[in-house]
Each structure stands twice: as structure tokens, then as C-alpha cells.
N, C-alpha and C positions, 0 to 999 in steps of 0.2 A: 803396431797400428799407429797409424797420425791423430793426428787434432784431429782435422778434418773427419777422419773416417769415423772416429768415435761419437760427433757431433752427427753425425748421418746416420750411425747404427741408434742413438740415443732417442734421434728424429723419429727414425720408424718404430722403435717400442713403443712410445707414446702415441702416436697415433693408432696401433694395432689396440695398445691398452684404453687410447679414448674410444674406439670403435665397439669393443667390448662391453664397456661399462653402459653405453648409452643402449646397446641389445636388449644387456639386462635390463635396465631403466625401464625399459620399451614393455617386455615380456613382463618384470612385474606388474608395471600398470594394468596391462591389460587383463592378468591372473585378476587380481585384486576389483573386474567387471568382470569377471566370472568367464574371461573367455580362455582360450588355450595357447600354450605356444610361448612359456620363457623361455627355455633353451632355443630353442628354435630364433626369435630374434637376435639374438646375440649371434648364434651360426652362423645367419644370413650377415649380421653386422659385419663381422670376422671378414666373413669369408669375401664381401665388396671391397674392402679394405685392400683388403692382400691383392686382389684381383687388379684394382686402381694403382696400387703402390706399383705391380709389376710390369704393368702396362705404361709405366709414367716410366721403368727404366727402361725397357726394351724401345721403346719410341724416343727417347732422351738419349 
């Protein structure tokens, strides 16, 4: 594996893992107003994430 390639797989863990963290962020707050749905924001987070990421390579 090169520089490069490892600089780009290192790229996209960090964004999948800030996509995550900010779901949950999401889902707690909103548990903690008594409404429903941590897992669920973080899913949705995930799963935009990966959606955008793949979409940015296949158009790139």
C-alpha cells in the first residue's frame, strides 16, 4: 500500500467515524427530551456517509 492510499483509507475511517459519533450525539439528545431513535440516528448518519463517500468515487 502507498502513502497516498493509506492517507485515503485513513481519510475515509475518520469521516465514517465522525458520521457516527455525531448520530449518536443526535440520538442521545434527543432520548434525554424523552423522544425516540439513538440507534436510528447514527444508522441514518452511517449510512449518508457511505452513500456520499461512494457517490463522490464512482462520479470522480
Amino acid at each position: 500500500m502507498t502513502q497516498q492510499e493509506l492517507v485515503l483509507s485513513a481519510e475515509f475511517f475518520l469521516r465514517i467515524l465522525t458520521a457516527a459519533v455525531c448520530g449518536i450525539v443526535i440520538g442521545y439528545e434527543r432520548e434525554n427530551r424523552d423522544k425516540e431513535a439513538r440507534c436510528t440516528h447514527a444508522i441514518v448518519a452511517l449510512r449518508r456517509r457511505l452513500i456520499s463517500d461512494c457517490v463522490k468515487i464512482w462520479i470522480f
